[in-house]
C-alpha positions in Angstrom: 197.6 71.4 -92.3 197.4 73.4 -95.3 196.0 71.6 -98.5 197.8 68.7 -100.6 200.0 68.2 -97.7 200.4 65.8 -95.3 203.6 64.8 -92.6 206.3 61.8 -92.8 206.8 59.9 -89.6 209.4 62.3 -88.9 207.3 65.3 -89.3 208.3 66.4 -92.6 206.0 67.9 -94.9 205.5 66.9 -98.5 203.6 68.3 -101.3 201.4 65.9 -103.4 200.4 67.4 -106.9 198.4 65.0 -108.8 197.7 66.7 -112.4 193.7 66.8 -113.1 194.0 68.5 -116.0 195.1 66.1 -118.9 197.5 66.0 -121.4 197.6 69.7 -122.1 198.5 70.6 -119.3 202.4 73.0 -118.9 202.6 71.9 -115.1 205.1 69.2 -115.8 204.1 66.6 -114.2 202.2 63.1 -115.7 198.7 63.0 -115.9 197.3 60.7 -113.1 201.1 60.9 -111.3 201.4 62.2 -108.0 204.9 64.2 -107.5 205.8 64.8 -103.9 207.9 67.4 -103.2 209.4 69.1 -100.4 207.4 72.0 -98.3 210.2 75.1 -98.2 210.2 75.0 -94.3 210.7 71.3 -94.1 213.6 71.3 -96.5 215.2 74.5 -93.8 214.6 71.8 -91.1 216.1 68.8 -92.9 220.0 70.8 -93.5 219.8 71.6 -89.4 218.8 74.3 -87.1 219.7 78.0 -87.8 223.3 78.0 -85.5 221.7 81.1 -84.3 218.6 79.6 -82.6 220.7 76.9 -81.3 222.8 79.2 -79.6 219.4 80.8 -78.3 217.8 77.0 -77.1 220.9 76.2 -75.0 220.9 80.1 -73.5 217.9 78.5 -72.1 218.2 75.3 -71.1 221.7 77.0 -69.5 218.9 79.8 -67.5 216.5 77.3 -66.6 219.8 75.7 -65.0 220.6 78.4 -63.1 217.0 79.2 -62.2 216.2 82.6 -64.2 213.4 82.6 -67.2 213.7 85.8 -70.1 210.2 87.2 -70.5 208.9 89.4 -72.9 206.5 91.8 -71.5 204.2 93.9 -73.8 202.6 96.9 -72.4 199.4 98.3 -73.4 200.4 101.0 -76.0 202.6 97.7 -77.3 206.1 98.8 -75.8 208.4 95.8 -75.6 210.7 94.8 -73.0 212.9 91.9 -71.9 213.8 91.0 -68.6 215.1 88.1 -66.4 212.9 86.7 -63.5 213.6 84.0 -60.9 212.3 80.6 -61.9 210.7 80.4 -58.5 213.0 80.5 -55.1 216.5 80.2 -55.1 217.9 77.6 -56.6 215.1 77.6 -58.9 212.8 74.9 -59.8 214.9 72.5 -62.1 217.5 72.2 -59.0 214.5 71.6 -57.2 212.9 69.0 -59.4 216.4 67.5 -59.5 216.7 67.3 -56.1 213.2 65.7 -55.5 213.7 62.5 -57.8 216.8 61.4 -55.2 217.9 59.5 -58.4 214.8 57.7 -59.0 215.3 56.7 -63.2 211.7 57.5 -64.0 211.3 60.8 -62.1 215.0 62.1 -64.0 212.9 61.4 -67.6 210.4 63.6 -66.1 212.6 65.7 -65.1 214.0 65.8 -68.6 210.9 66.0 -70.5 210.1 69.0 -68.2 213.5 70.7 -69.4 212.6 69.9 -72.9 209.1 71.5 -73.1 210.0 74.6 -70.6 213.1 75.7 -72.8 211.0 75.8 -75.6 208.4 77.5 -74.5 210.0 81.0 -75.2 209.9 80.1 -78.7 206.3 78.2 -78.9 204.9 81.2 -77.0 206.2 83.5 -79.7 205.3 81.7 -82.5 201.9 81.2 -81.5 201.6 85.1 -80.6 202.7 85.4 -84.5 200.6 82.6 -85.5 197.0 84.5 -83.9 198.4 88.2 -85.5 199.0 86.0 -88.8 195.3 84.9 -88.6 193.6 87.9 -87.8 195.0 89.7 -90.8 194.1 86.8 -93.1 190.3 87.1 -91.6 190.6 91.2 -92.4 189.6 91.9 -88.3 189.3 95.8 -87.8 190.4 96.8 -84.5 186.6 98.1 -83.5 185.8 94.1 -84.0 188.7 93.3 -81.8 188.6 92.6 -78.5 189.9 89.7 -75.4 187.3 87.4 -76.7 188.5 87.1 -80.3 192.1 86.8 -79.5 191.5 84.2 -76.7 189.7 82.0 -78.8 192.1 82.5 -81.5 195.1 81.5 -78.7 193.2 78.4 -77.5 192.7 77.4 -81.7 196.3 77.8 -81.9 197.7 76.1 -78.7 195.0 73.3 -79.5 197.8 72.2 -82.3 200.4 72.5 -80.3 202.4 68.7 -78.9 201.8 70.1 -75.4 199.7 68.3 -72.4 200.0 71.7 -70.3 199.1 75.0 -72.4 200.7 78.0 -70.9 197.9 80.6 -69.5 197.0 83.3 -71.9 198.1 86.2 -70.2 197.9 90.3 -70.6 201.3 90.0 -72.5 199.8 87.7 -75.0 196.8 90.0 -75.6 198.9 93.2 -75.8 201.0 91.8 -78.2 198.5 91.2 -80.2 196.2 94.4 -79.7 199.8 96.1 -80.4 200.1 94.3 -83.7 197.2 94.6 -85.2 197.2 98.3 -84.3 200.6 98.4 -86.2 199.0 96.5 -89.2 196.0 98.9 -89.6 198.2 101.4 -89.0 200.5 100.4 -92.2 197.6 100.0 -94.1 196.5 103.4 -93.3 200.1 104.8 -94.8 201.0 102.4 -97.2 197.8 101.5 -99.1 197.8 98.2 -100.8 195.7 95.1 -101.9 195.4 91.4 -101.2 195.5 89.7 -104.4 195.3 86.4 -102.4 196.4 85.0 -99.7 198.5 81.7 -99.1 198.7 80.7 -102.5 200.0 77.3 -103.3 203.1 77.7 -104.8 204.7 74.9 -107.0 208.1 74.4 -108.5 208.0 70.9 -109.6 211.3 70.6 -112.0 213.6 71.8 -108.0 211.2 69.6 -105.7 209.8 71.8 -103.7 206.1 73.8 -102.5 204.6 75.9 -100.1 202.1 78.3 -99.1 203.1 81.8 -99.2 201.6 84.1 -97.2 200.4 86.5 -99.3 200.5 88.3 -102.4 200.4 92.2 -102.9 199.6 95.2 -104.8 201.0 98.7 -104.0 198.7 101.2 -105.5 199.9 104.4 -107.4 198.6 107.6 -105.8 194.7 108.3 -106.4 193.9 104.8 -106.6 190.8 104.0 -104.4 191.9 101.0 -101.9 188.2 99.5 -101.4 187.2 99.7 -105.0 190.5 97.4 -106.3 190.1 95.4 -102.9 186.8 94.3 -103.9 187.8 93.7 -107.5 190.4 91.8 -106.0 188.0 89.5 -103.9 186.2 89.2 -107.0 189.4 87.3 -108.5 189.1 90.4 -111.3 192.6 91.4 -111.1 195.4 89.9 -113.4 198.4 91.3 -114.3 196.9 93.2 -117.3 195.2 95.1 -115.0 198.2 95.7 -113.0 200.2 97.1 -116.3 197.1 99.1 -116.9 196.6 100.8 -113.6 200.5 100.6 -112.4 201.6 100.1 -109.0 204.0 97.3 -107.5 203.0 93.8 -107.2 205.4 91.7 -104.7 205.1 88.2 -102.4 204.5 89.1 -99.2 205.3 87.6 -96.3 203.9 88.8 -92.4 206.6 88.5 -89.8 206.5 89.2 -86.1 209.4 88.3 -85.0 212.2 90.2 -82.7 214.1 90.6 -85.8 214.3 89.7 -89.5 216.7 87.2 -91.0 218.3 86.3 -93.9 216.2 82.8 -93.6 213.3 84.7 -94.5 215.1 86.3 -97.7 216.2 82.9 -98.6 212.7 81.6 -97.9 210.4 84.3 -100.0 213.1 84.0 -103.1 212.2 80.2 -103.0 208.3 81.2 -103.4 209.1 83.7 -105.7 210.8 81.2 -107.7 208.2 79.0 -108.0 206.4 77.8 -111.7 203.0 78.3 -110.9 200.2 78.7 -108.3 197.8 76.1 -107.9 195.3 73.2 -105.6 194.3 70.6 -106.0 195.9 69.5 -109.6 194.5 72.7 -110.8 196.9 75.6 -112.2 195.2 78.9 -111.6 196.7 80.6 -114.2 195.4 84.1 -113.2 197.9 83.6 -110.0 200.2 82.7 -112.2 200.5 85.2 -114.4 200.8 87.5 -111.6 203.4 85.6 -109.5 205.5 85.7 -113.1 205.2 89.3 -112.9 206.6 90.1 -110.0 210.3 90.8 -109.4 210.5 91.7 -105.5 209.3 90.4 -102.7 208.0 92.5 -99.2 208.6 91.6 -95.9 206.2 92.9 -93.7 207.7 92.8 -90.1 204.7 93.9 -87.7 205.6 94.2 -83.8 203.2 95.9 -81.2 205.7 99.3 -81.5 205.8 99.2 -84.9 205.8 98.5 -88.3 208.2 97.7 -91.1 208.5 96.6 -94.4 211.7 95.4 -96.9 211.2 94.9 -100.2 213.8 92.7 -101.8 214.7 92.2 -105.7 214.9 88.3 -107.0 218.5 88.0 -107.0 219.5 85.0 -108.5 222.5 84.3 -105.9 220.0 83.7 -103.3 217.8 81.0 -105.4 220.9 79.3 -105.9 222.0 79.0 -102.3 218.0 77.5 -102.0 218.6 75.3 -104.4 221.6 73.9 -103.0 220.0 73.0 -99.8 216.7 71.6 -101.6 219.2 68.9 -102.9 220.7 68.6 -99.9 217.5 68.1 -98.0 216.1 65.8 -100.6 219.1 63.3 -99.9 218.3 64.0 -96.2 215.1 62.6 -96.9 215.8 60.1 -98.9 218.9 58.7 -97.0 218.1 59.0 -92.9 220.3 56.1 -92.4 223.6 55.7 -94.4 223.2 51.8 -95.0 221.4 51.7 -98.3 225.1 53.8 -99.4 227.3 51.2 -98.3 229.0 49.2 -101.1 230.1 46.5 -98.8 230.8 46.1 -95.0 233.0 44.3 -92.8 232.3 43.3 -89.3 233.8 41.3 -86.4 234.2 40.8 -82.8 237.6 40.2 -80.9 237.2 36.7 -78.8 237.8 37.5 -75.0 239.2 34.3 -74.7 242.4 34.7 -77.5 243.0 37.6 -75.4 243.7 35.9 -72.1 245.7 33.3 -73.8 248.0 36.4 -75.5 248.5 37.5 -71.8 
Protein backbone atom coordinates (compact mmCIF):
# COMPACT_ATOMS: atom_id res chain seq x y z
CA UNK A 1 0.00 0.00 0.00
CA UNK A 2 1.82 3.05 -1.08
CA UNK A 3 2.01 5.90 1.50
CA UNK A 4 -1.02 8.26 2.81
CA UNK A 5 -3.25 5.70 1.43
CA UNK A 6 -5.43 3.36 2.66
CA UNK A 7 -8.75 1.23 1.10
CA UNK A 8 -12.76 1.74 1.69
CA UNK A 9 -14.72 -1.29 2.45
CA UNK A 10 -15.18 -1.60 -1.19
CA UNK A 11 -11.55 -1.51 -2.04
CA UNK A 12 -11.19 1.94 -3.13
CA UNK A 13 -8.29 3.90 -2.56
CA UNK A 14 -8.19 7.34 -1.04
CA UNK A 15 -5.51 9.79 -0.59
CA UNK A 16 -5.28 11.55 2.88
CA UNK A 17 -3.09 14.83 2.79
CA UNK A 18 -2.96 16.38 6.07
CA UNK A 19 -0.98 19.92 5.63
CA UNK A 20 2.20 19.95 8.23
CA UNK A 21 3.41 22.91 7.08
CA UNK A 22 1.36 25.84 8.47
CA UNK A 23 -0.28 28.76 7.25
CA UNK A 24 2.20 29.52 4.51
CA UNK A 25 1.82 26.89 2.91
CA UNK A 26 0.40 27.11 -1.48
CA UNK A 27 -0.95 23.32 -1.17
CA UNK A 28 -4.52 24.37 -0.65
CA UNK A 29 -5.57 22.61 1.79
CA UNK A 30 -6.31 23.83 5.85
CA UNK A 31 -3.74 23.46 8.20
CA UNK A 32 -4.50 20.48 10.53
CA UNK A 33 -7.41 19.27 7.74
CA UNK A 34 -7.14 16.07 6.16
CA UNK A 35 -8.52 16.13 2.32
CA UNK A 36 -9.19 12.67 0.96
CA UNK A 37 -9.13 12.34 -2.45
CA UNK A 38 -9.42 9.88 -5.01
CA UNK A 39 -6.25 7.52 -6.15
CA UNK A 40 -6.35 7.83 -10.38
CA UNK A 41 -6.80 3.98 -10.65
CA UNK A 42 -9.66 3.83 -8.24
CA UNK A 43 -11.56 6.71 -9.85
CA UNK A 44 -10.91 4.33 -13.58
CA UNK A 45 -12.59 1.48 -11.47
CA UNK A 46 -15.44 3.44 -9.94
CA UNK A 47 -16.99 4.66 -13.90
CA UNK A 48 -16.80 0.61 -14.88
CA UNK A 49 -14.57 -1.78 -16.46
CA UNK A 50 -12.69 -0.95 -19.81
CA UNK A 51 -15.64 -2.66 -22.33
CA UNK A 52 -12.55 -4.02 -23.83
CA UNK A 53 -11.39 -6.20 -20.80
CA UNK A 54 -14.90 -7.18 -20.29
CA UNK A 55 -15.11 -8.52 -23.62
CA UNK A 56 -11.69 -10.33 -22.79
CA UNK A 57 -13.16 -11.80 -18.95
CA UNK A 58 -16.13 -13.44 -20.61
CA UNK A 59 -13.79 -14.82 -23.64
CA UNK A 60 -12.74 -16.73 -20.66
CA UNK A 61 -15.17 -17.70 -18.63
CA UNK A 62 -16.90 -18.70 -22.36
CA UNK A 63 -13.15 -21.03 -22.88
CA UNK A 64 -13.12 -22.32 -19.53
CA UNK A 65 -16.81 -23.45 -20.60
CA UNK A 66 -15.85 -25.18 -23.36
CA UNK A 67 -12.66 -26.59 -21.73
CA UNK A 68 -9.63 -24.75 -23.56
CA UNK A 69 -7.20 -22.21 -21.45
CA UNK A 70 -5.06 -19.26 -23.67
CA UNK A 71 -1.44 -19.36 -22.49
CA UNK A 72 1.21 -17.18 -23.00
CA UNK A 73 4.43 -18.93 -23.49
CA UNK A 74 7.73 -17.01 -23.34
CA UNK A 75 10.78 -18.56 -24.65
CA UNK A 76 14.19 -18.11 -23.52
CA UNK A 77 15.46 -15.33 -26.00
CA UNK A 78 11.90 -13.74 -24.77
CA UNK A 79 9.82 -14.62 -28.03
CA UNK A 80 6.01 -14.50 -27.25
CA UNK A 81 3.41 -16.75 -28.33
CA UNK A 82 -0.25 -17.54 -27.58
CA UNK A 83 -1.92 -20.62 -27.86
CA UNK A 84 -5.02 -22.66 -26.76
CA UNK A 85 -4.64 -25.90 -24.61
CA UNK A 86 -7.19 -28.35 -23.31
CA UNK A 87 -8.27 -27.57 -19.78
CA UNK A 88 -7.63 -31.27 -19.00
CA UNK A 89 -9.63 -34.19 -20.89
CA UNK A 90 -12.53 -33.67 -22.94
CA UNK A 91 -15.08 -32.05 -21.70
CA UNK A 92 -12.71 -30.19 -19.69
CA UNK A 93 -12.65 -29.66 -16.07
CA UNK A 94 -15.59 -27.06 -15.33
CA UNK A 95 -18.00 -29.80 -17.11
CA UNK A 96 -16.39 -32.02 -14.97
CA UNK A 97 -16.65 -30.08 -11.75
CA UNK A 98 -20.27 -29.43 -12.79
CA UNK A 99 -20.92 -32.83 -13.23
CA UNK A 100 -19.46 -33.93 -9.79
CA UNK A 101 -21.72 -31.59 -7.48
CA UNK A 102 -25.04 -33.71 -8.94
CA UNK A 103 -26.68 -30.40 -7.84
CA UNK A 104 -25.54 -30.30 -4.38
CA UNK A 105 -26.05 -26.07 -3.57
CA UNK A 106 -22.73 -25.82 -1.70
CA UNK A 107 -20.48 -27.79 -4.17
CA UNK A 108 -22.21 -25.33 -7.36
CA UNK A 109 -20.69 -22.13 -5.06
CA UNK A 110 -17.61 -23.89 -5.26
CA UNK A 111 -17.91 -24.54 -8.40
CA UNK A 112 -18.50 -20.91 -8.99
CA UNK A 113 -15.91 -19.44 -6.95
CA UNK A 114 -13.62 -21.86 -8.96
CA UNK A 115 -14.88 -20.17 -12.25
CA UNK A 116 -14.34 -16.85 -10.65
CA UNK A 117 -10.61 -17.13 -9.62
CA UNK A 118 -9.60 -19.41 -12.78
CA UNK A 119 -10.93 -16.78 -15.47
CA UNK A 120 -8.99 -14.28 -13.77
CA UNK A 121 -6.09 -15.83 -13.58
CA UNK A 122 -4.86 -14.81 -17.14
CA UNK A 123 -4.95 -11.40 -16.03
CA UNK A 124 -3.51 -11.76 -12.27
CA UNK A 125 -0.72 -13.89 -13.76
CA UNK A 126 0.04 -10.94 -16.10
CA UNK A 127 -0.16 -8.38 -13.85
CA UNK A 128 2.01 -9.87 -11.33
CA UNK A 129 4.65 -10.78 -14.20
CA UNK A 130 4.54 -6.77 -14.75
CA UNK A 131 4.34 -6.09 -11.19
CA UNK A 132 8.05 -8.20 -10.48
CA UNK A 133 9.62 -6.39 -14.00
CA UNK A 134 8.12 -3.04 -12.41
CA UNK A 135 10.18 -3.84 -9.11
CA UNK A 136 13.28 -4.89 -10.38
CA UNK A 137 13.76 -1.67 -12.28
CA UNK A 138 12.73 0.43 -9.31
CA UNK A 139 15.64 -1.65 -7.24
CA UNK A 140 18.19 -0.73 -10.45
CA UNK A 141 18.96 -4.89 -10.80
CA UNK A 142 21.68 -5.39 -13.62
CA UNK A 143 21.19 -8.54 -15.40
CA UNK A 144 24.73 -10.04 -14.06
CA UNK A 145 22.76 -9.80 -10.42
CA UNK A 146 19.83 -11.49 -11.95
CA UNK A 147 19.03 -14.80 -11.73
CA UNK A 148 15.88 -17.66 -10.68
CA UNK A 149 16.44 -16.80 -7.17
CA UNK A 150 15.81 -13.03 -7.30
CA UNK A 151 12.76 -13.30 -9.52
CA UNK A 152 11.18 -16.22 -7.43
CA UNK A 153 11.35 -14.44 -4.34
CA UNK A 154 10.14 -11.33 -6.04
CA UNK A 155 7.00 -13.66 -7.49
CA UNK A 156 6.17 -15.18 -4.08
CA UNK A 157 6.42 -11.10 -2.55
CA UNK A 158 3.96 -10.39 -5.15
CA UNK A 159 1.49 -13.35 -5.16
CA UNK A 160 1.75 -12.99 -1.13
CA UNK A 161 -0.72 -9.82 -1.89
CA UNK A 162 -2.69 -11.40 -3.93
CA UNK A 163 -6.87 -12.47 -2.58
CA UNK A 164 -5.88 -16.05 -3.60
CA UNK A 165 -5.76 -19.30 -1.18
CA UNK A 166 -4.00 -21.27 -4.22
CA UNK A 167 -0.95 -19.30 -5.87
CA UNK A 168 -0.31 -20.53 -9.35
CA UNK A 169 3.22 -22.31 -9.64
CA UNK A 170 5.96 -20.09 -10.88
CA UNK A 171 6.89 -21.56 -13.96
CA UNK A 172 9.75 -21.12 -16.89
CA UNK A 173 7.21 -18.78 -18.64
CA UNK A 174 7.09 -16.55 -15.63
CA UNK A 175 11.00 -16.35 -15.38
CA UNK A 176 11.42 -15.84 -19.13
CA UNK A 177 9.30 -13.18 -19.18
CA UNK A 178 11.00 -11.52 -16.87
CA UNK A 179 14.75 -12.38 -17.86
CA UNK A 180 13.22 -11.12 -21.43
CA UNK A 181 12.20 -7.80 -19.90
CA UNK A 182 14.66 -6.83 -18.10
CA UNK A 183 17.04 -7.63 -20.97
CA UNK A 184 14.79 -5.29 -23.03
CA UNK A 185 15.06 -2.56 -20.18
CA UNK A 186 18.89 -2.55 -20.05
CA UNK A 187 18.82 -2.77 -23.46
CA UNK A 188 16.80 0.65 -23.88
CA UNK A 189 18.93 2.15 -21.49
CA UNK A 190 21.90 1.24 -23.41
CA UNK A 191 20.29 3.19 -26.56
CA UNK A 192 18.27 5.78 -25.10
CA UNK A 193 20.28 7.14 -22.18
CA UNK A 194 18.32 8.77 -19.48
CA UNK A 195 18.06 9.45 -15.66
CA UNK A 196 15.73 8.69 -12.74
CA UNK A 197 14.95 11.84 -11.18
CA UNK A 198 12.68 9.83 -8.78
CA UNK A 199 10.62 7.30 -8.67
CA UNK A 200 6.80 7.03 -7.65
CA UNK A 201 6.40 10.43 -6.67
CA UNK A 202 3.27 11.35 -4.79
CA UNK A 203 1.41 13.30 -6.95
CA UNK A 204 -1.43 15.67 -5.69
CA UNK A 205 -4.10 17.67 -7.37
CA UNK A 206 -6.23 18.72 -4.46
CA UNK A 207 -8.59 21.66 -6.17
CA UNK A 208 -10.01 18.05 -8.95
CA UNK A 209 -9.89 15.37 -6.03
CA UNK A 210 -7.62 13.19 -6.92
CA UNK A 211 -3.64 11.50 -6.22
CA UNK A 212 -1.45 8.84 -7.08
CA UNK A 213 1.90 7.55 -7.40
CA UNK A 214 3.48 7.81 -10.68
CA UNK A 215 5.86 5.65 -11.70
CA UNK A 216 8.58 7.55 -12.47
CA UNK A 217 10.01 10.62 -13.55
CA UNK A 218 12.69 11.15 -16.45
CA UNK A 219 15.52 12.94 -17.95
CA UNK A 220 16.64 12.42 -21.57
CA UNK A 221 20.19 13.58 -21.82
CA UNK A 222 21.55 15.64 -24.77
CA UNK A 223 24.46 13.95 -26.54
CA UNK A 224 27.90 13.90 -24.54
CA UNK A 225 26.22 13.91 -21.32
CA UNK A 226 27.78 11.26 -18.99
CA UNK A 227 24.73 8.94 -17.64
CA UNK A 228 26.46 7.92 -14.20
CA UNK A 229 27.68 11.28 -13.30
CA UNK A 230 23.87 13.03 -13.52
CA UNK A 231 22.50 9.64 -12.21
CA UNK A 232 24.37 10.12 -9.13
CA UNK A 233 23.61 13.77 -8.94
CA UNK A 234 20.25 12.67 -9.29
CA UNK A 235 20.31 10.23 -6.25
CA UNK A 236 21.79 12.99 -4.45
CA UNK A 237 18.27 14.97 -4.96
CA UNK A 238 20.86 17.71 -6.80
CA UNK A 239 18.89 18.02 -9.86
CA UNK A 240 16.14 20.75 -10.27
CA UNK A 241 14.84 22.07 -13.23
CA UNK A 242 17.51 24.89 -13.32
CA UNK A 243 19.79 22.34 -13.91
CA UNK A 244 17.74 20.82 -16.56
CA UNK A 245 17.57 24.42 -18.53
CA UNK A 246 21.22 24.56 -17.99
CA UNK A 247 22.35 21.20 -19.26
CA UNK A 248 19.18 20.64 -21.70
CA UNK A 249 17.66 17.43 -22.42
CA UNK A 250 13.81 16.33 -22.07
CA UNK A 251 12.27 15.85 -18.81
CA UNK A 252 8.84 13.75 -19.10
CA UNK A 253 6.52 11.37 -16.45
CA UNK A 254 7.18 8.12 -17.14
CA UNK A 255 5.30 5.33 -16.84
CA UNK A 256 6.69 1.28 -17.25
CA UNK A 257 4.18 -0.90 -18.99
CA UNK A 258 4.30 -4.53 -19.86
CA UNK A 259 1.41 -5.14 -21.20
CA UNK A 260 0.29 -6.97 -24.72
CA UNK A 261 -0.47 -3.60 -25.90
CA UNK A 262 -0.75 0.09 -24.93
CA UNK A 263 -4.05 1.89 -24.39
CA UNK A 264 -5.53 4.94 -24.44
CA UNK A 265 -6.25 4.34 -20.51
CA UNK A 266 -2.82 4.80 -20.01
CA UNK A 267 -2.72 8.20 -22.00
CA UNK A 268 -5.64 9.24 -20.03
CA UNK A 269 -3.94 8.06 -16.88
CA UNK A 270 -0.26 9.73 -17.19
CA UNK A 271 -2.15 13.25 -18.42
CA UNK A 272 -3.95 12.93 -14.91
CA UNK A 273 -0.35 12.76 -13.11
CA UNK A 274 0.96 15.18 -15.26
CA UNK A 275 -1.75 17.45 -14.31
CA UNK A 276 -1.18 17.24 -10.90
CA UNK A 277 -0.29 20.64 -8.45
CA UNK A 278 2.55 19.28 -6.70
CA UNK A 279 4.57 16.30 -5.49
CA UNK A 280 4.62 15.54 -2.02
CA UNK A 281 4.35 12.87 1.59
CA UNK A 282 3.41 13.05 4.22
CA UNK A 283 1.95 16.81 4.40
CA UNK A 284 5.20 17.91 2.99
CA UNK A 285 5.44 19.62 -0.55
CA UNK A 286 8.80 18.78 -2.09
CA UNK A 287 9.08 21.66 -4.00
CA UNK A 288 12.25 20.52 -5.88
CA UNK A 289 9.70 17.66 -7.52
CA UNK A 290 7.69 20.23 -8.06
CA UNK A 291 9.34 22.46 -9.90
CA UNK A 292 10.27 19.76 -12.21
CA UNK A 293 6.88 18.11 -12.58
CA UNK A 294 5.74 22.02 -13.70
CA UNK A 295 8.32 21.75 -16.20
CA UNK A 296 7.47 19.14 -17.99
CA UNK A 297 5.07 19.07 -21.05
CA UNK A 298 5.09 15.28 -22.24
CA UNK A 299 4.86 12.37 -20.76
CA UNK A 300 6.79 8.74 -21.96
CA UNK A 301 5.35 5.52 -21.99
CA UNK A 302 7.80 2.95 -21.72
CA UNK A 303 6.22 -0.30 -22.98
CA UNK A 304 8.91 -3.18 -22.16
CA UNK A 305 8.02 -6.88 -23.38
CA UNK A 306 10.64 -9.80 -23.37
CA UNK A 307 11.09 -9.06 -27.51
CA UNK A 308 11.26 -5.73 -27.20
CA UNK A 309 11.18 -2.37 -26.23
CA UNK A 310 9.17 0.76 -26.87
CA UNK A 311 8.55 4.10 -25.90
CA UNK A 312 5.69 7.05 -26.81
CA UNK A 313 6.10 10.17 -25.65
CA UNK A 314 2.88 12.18 -25.50
CA UNK A 315 2.34 16.15 -25.37
CA UNK A 316 -0.20 17.47 -22.39
CA UNK A 317 -3.15 17.98 -24.45
CA UNK A 318 -5.65 19.58 -22.70
CA UNK A 319 -8.67 17.45 -24.35
CA UNK A 320 -7.42 14.52 -22.60
CA UNK A 321 -7.32 16.21 -18.91
CA UNK A 322 -10.80 17.16 -19.56
CA UNK A 323 -12.13 13.80 -20.42
CA UNK A 324 -10.26 12.82 -16.76
CA UNK A 325 -11.82 15.29 -15.17
CA UNK A 326 -15.11 14.39 -16.28
CA UNK A 327 -14.83 10.97 -14.91
CA UNK A 328 -13.11 12.23 -11.53
CA UNK A 329 -16.64 13.85 -10.96
CA UNK A 330 -18.30 11.15 -12.02
CA UNK A 331 -16.39 8.70 -9.74
CA UNK A 332 -16.54 11.10 -6.84
CA UNK A 333 -20.53 10.85 -7.01
CA UNK A 334 -19.93 7.01 -7.37
CA UNK A 335 -18.35 7.19 -4.18
CA UNK A 336 -20.29 9.27 -2.50
CA UNK A 337 -23.71 7.88 -3.64
CA UNK A 338 -23.37 3.68 -3.83
CA UNK A 339 -26.97 3.48 -3.14
CA UNK A 340 -29.50 5.99 -4.76
CA UNK A 341 -31.65 6.51 -1.44
CA UNK A 342 -30.00 9.49 0.15
CA UNK A 343 -31.29 11.12 -3.71
CA UNK A 344 -34.80 10.42 -3.34
CA UNK A 345 -37.08 13.39 -2.56
CA UNK A 346 -39.89 11.23 -1.56
CA UNK A 347 -41.07 7.64 -2.06
CA UNK A 348 -44.12 5.77 -2.35
CA UNK A 349 -44.69 2.18 -1.54
CA UNK A 350 -47.39 -0.43 -1.35
CA UNK A 351 -48.46 -3.97 -1.60
CA UNK A 352 -51.60 -5.37 -3.50
CA UNK A 353 -53.84 -7.52 -0.91
CA UNK A 354 -54.18 -11.18 -2.26
CA UNK A 355 -57.33 -11.24 -0.80
CA UNK A 356 -59.11 -8.03 -2.86
CA UNK A 357 -57.96 -10.00 -5.65
CA UNK A 358 -59.91 -13.14 -5.21
CA UNK A 359 -63.00 -11.17 -4.32
CA UNK A 360 -62.44 -9.11 -8.03
CA UNK A 361 -62.47 -12.63 -9.56
Amino acid sequence: MPRNASLDGQGFRFYGWTCAEGPGCTCGARPGEEVRVLSVTSIRRLNGMNHMLVEWSLGNVVKLAMGIRKVTRVGPRGGVKEVYVADGPFPGEFVRRMTETEGDEAKLDAVRKWLRNTADEPRDVAAVRGSVVHKLIELNVKLDRLDDDVIRAKFEDEWRGEKRKVKPDITADDLNFVYGGMRQYWDMRAKRPFVILAQEPQVWNLTAGYAGSADVLMWFLPDGQDVRERQQQANRGLVTIETIAEVGGRIALGDWKTSKGVYTDHVIQMMAYLAAEFVGSDGQRNERLTGLLEGMLEAALVHIRPDGWNVDFVDFKPEVLRAFLGSVAFARFNALYPNPQPLFTESWSGSADPTHEEDAA
